[in-house]
Each structure stands twice: as structure tokens, then as C-alpha cells.
SEDO-410035 format. One record per residue (C-alpha): residue in one letter; residue number from 0; x, y negated, z negated. Coordinates in Angstrom, 1 decimal, always signed. Layout:
N
pt aa->A | i->NUM | c1->X | c2->Y | c3->Z
...
END
This chain:
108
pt aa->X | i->0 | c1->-56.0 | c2->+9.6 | c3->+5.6
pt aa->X | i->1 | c1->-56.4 | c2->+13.2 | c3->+6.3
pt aa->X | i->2 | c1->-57.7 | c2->+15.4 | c3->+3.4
pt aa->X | i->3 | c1->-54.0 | c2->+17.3 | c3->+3.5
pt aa->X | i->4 | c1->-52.1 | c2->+14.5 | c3->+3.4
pt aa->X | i->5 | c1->-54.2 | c2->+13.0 | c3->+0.4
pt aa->X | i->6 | c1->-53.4 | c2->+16.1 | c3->-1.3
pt aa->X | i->7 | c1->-50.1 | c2->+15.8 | c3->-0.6
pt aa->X | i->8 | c1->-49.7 | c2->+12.3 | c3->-1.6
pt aa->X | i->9 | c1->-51.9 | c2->+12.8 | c3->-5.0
pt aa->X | i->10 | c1->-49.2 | c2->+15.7 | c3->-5.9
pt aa->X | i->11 | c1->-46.2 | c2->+13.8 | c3->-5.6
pt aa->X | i->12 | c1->-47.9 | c2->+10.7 | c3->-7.5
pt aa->X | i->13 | c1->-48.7 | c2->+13.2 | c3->-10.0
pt aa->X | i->14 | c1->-45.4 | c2->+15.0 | c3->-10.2
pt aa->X | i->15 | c1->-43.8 | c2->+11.4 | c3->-10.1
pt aa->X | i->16 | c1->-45.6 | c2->+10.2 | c3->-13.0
pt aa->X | i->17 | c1->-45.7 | c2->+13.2 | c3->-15.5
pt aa->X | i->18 | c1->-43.7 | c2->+13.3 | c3->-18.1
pt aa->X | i->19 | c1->-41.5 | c2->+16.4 | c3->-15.8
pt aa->X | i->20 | c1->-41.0 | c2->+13.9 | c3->-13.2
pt aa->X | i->21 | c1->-39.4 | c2->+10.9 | c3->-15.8
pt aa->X | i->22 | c1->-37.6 | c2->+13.9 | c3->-17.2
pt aa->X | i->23 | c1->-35.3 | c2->+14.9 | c3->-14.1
pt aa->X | i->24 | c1->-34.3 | c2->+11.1 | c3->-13.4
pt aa->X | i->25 | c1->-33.0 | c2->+10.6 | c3->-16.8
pt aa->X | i->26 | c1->-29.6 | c2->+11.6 | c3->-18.0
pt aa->X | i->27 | c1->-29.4 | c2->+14.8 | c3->-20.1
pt aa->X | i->28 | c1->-28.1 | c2->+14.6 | c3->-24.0
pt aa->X | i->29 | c1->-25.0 | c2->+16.6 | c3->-22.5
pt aa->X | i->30 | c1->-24.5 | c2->+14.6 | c3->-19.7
pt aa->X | i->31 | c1->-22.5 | c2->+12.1 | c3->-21.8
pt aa->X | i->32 | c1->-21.7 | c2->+9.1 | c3->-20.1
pt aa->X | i->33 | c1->-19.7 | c2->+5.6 | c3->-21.9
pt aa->X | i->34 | c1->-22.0 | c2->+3.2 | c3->-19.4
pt aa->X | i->35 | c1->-21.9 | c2->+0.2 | c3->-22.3
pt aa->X | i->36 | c1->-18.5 | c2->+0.4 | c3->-22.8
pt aa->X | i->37 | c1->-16.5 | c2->-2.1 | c3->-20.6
pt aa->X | i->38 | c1->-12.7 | c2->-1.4 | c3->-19.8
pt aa->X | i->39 | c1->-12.3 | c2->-4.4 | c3->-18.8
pt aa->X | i->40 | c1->-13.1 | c2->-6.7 | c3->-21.3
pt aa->X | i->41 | c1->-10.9 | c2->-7.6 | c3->-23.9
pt aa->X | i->42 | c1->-10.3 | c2->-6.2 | c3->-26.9
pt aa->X | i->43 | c1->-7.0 | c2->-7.6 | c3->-28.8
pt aa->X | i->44 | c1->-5.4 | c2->-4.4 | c3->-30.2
pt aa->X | i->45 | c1->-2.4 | c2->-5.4 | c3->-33.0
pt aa->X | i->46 | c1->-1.1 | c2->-1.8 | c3->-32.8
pt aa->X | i->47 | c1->-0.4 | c2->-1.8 | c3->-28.9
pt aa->X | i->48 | c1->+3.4 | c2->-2.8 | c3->-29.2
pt aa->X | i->49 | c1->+6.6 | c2->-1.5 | c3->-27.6
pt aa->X | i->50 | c1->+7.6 | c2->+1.9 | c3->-29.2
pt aa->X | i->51 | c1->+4.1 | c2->+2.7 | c3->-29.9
pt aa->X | i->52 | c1->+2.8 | c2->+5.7 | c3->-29.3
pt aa->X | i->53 | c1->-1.1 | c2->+5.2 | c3->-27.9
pt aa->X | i->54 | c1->-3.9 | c2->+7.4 | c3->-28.7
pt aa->X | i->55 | c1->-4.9 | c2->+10.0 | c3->-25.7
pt aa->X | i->56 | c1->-8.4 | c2->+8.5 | c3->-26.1
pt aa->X | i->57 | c1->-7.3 | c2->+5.2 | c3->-25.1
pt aa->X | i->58 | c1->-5.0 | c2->+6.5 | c3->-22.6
pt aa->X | i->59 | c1->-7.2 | c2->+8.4 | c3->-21.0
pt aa->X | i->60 | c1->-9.8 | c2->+6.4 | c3->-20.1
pt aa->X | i->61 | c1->-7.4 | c2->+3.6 | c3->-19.2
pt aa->X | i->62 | c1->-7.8 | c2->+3.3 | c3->-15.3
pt aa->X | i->63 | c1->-4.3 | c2->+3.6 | c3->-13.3
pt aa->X | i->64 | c1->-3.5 | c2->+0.0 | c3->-11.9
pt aa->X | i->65 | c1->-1.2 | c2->-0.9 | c3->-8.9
pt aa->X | i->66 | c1->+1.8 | c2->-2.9 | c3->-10.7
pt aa->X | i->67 | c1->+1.9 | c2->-4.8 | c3->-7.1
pt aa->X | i->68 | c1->-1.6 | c2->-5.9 | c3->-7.3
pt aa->X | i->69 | c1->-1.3 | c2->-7.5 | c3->-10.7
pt aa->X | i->70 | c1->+2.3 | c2->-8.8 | c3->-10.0
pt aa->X | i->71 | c1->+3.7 | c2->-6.7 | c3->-12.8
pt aa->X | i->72 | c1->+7.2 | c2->-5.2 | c3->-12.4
pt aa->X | i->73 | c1->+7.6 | c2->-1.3 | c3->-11.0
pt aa->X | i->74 | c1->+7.2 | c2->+0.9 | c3->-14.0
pt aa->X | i->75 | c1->+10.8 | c2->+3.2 | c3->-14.9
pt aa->X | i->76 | c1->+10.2 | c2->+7.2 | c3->-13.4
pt aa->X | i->77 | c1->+7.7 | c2->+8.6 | c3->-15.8
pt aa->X | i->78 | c1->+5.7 | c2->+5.7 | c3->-16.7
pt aa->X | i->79 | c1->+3.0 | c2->+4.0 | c3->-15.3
pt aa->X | i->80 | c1->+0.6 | c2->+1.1 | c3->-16.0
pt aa->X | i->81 | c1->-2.6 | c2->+1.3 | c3->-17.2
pt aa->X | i->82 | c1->-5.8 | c2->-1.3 | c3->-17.4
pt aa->X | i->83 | c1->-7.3 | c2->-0.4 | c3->-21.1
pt aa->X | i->84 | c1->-9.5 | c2->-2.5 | c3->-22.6
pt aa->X | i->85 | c1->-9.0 | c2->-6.0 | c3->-21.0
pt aa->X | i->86 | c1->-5.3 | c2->-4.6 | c3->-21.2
pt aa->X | i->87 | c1->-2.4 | c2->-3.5 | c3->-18.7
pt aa->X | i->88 | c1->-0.6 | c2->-0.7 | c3->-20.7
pt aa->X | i->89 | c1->+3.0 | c2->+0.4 | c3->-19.2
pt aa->X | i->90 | c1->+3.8 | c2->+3.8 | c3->-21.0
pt aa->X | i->91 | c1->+5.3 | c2->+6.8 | c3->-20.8
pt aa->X | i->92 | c1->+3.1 | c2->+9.3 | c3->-19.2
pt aa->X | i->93 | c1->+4.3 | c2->+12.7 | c3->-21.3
pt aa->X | i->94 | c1->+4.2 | c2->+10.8 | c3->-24.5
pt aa->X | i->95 | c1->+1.9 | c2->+7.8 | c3->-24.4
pt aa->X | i->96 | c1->+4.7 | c2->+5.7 | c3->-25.9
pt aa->X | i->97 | c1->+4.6 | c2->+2.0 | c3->-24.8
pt aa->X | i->98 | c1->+6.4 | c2->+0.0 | c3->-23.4
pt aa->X | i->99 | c1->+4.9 | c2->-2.9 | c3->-22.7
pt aa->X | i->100 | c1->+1.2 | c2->-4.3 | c3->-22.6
pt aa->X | i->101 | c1->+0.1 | c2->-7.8 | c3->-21.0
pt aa->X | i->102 | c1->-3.0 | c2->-9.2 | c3->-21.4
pt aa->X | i->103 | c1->-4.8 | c2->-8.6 | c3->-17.6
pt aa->X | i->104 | c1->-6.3 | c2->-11.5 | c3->-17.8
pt aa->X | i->105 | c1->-3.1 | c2->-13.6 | c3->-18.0
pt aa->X | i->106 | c1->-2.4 | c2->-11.7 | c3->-14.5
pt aa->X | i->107 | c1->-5.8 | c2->-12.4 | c3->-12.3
END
């Protein structure tokens, strides 16, 4: 190996293994992400009836499902169904008031 490209080779392996180079490959305290949490595992939640009104929290990181998909019926204008939680959530997308929730499991 040419003396440049050793030189070249020592500084990367150097850069790679300083404590600067682990730093840029790791996630920053701001850069916030829920990895261990798992949408789609089940979580029984006793609240989650018809005429409740969900928390945004839950809502929000519900992912939207395709009701054909799942063989659930078409959600009413202003609704639509929701995976949260091991969950399909139909509610009402202004208010977060639900209509329904089926286990997804019981769907697959």
C-alpha cells in the first residue's frame, strides 16, 4: 500500500473509532424517536368504547388502515379507522370520538 493511501486509511480508522466518529451515528437526545414501542401489539384498553372520546396521543400515532384490507366496513364521512395498539380504532377525525374498535388481530 502506497504511503498516501495508508495515511488515508489510518485517518478514517481513526475518525471511525474516536469517540467523534460513534458520536455522529448515534441518535441525538432531541432526536426523539418511540423505537420500543410496538403499535401493533396488543394492549386491551377498557376505556376505548363507542362514545368515547380518545386521547390525541393515542390517535396520533395510530397508523391510518385501509378498512378493505382488514375487511372492516367503510367508515361514515368524517371518520376513519385507525391501527392503535394491536387495535383498529373507527372515530371521528375532528373529535377523536369512537365509534367502534375491533381487536386487529381477530381481522388477520
Amino acid at each position: 500500500m502506497n504511503p498516501i493511501r495508508r495515511v488515508a486509511a489510518l485517518t478514517m480508522l481513526a475518525a471511525l473509532l474516536s469517540p467523534a466518529g460513534v458520536a455522529f451515528s448515534q441518535d441525538r437526545p432531541d432526536d426523539h424517536h418511540d423505537d420500543h414501542h410496538d403499535n401493533h401489539a396488543y394492549v386491551h384498553h377498557d376505556e376505548w368504547k363507542k362514545g368515547y372520546k380518545m386521547h390525541n396521543e393515542d390517535w396520533n400515532r395510530g397508523e391510518r388502515v385501509d378498512y378493505h384490507q382488514y375487511h372492516l366496513h367503510e367508515p361514515p364521512h368524517g371518520y376513519e379507522w385507525r391501527e392503535v395498539d394491536g387495535n383498529y380504532v373507527l372515530a371521528a377525525v375532528a373529535t377523536g370520538v369512537i365509534a367502534s374498535v375491533v381487536v386487529a388481530s381477530a381481522t388477520h
